[in-house]
N, C-alpha and C positions, 0 to 999 in steps of 0.2 A: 400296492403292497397289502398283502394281507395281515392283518393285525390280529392274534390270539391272547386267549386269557389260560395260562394253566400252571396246575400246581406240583410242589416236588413228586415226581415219580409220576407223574401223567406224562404221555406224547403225543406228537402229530406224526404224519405219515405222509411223505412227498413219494407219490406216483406209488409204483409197486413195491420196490427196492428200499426206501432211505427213509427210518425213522430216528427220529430227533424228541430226546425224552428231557425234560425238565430233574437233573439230579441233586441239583442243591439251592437253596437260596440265600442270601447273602444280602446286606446291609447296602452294598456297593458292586456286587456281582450277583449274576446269574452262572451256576455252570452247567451245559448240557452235554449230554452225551451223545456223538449222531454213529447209526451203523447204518454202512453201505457200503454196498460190495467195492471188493479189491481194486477194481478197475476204476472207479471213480475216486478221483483226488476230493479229500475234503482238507481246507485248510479255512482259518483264518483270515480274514480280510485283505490285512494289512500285507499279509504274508504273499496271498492271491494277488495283490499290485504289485508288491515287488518280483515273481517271478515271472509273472507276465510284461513287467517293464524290464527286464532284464534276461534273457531269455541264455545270455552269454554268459553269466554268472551261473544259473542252472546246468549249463555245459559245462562249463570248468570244476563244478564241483563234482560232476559224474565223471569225467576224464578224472580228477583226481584222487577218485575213490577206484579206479580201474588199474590205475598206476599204483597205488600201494597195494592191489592185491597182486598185481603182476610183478612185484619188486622181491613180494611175500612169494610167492611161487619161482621165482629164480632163486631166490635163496635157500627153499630148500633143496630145487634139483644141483647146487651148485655145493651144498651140504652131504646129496645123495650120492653125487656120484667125484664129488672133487677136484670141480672144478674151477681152477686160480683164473680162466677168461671169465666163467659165468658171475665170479666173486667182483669182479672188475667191474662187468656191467652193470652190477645191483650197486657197487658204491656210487657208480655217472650218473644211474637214472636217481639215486636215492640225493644227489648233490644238485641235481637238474632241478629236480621235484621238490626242493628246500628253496630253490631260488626263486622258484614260479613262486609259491606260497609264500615267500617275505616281500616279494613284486606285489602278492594281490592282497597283504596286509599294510602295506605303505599306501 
């Protein structure tokens, strides 16, 4: 592990892409700021263990973020053109999609 010394509004530089600047100092924290390109995840530790021990939880919240945009698009082609099936379908999957989400908060 590399070990640095630096102060507010100084940074380091990983490879070409990813600097990590020292933005505030604190009693109890340290806060940095890291920029790197779009295609690289930067997260937090703790956060990096849990998505990578959980990789099914990571799915479930993209499928469920797919599923309220696609509930959100039938209702308004079912606003647009008035339709009493498409209206149907947005209440089963909006009923579906409450039941999963109370399943994966219990």
């Amino acid at each position: 592990m590399l070990v640095l010394r630096r102060q507010r509004g100084e940074a380091i530089r990983i490879g070409d892409r990813i600097t990590v600047t020292v933005c505030s100092l604190g009693p109890n924290a340290v806060r940095l700021g890291v920029e790197a390109p779009e295609e690289i995840r930067v997260d937090r530790l703790e956060i990096a263990k849990h998505r990578t021990a959980s990789p099914v939880v990571e799915a479930s919240t993209r499928l469920e973020r797919l599923c309220h945009r696609l509930i959100g698009r039938l209702r308004g082609l079912a606003a647009q053109f008035g339709c009493d099936c498409t209206l149907e379908m947005v209440r089963d999957c909006e009923a579906e999609l409450q039941e999963i989400e109370q399943r994966g908060a219990a």
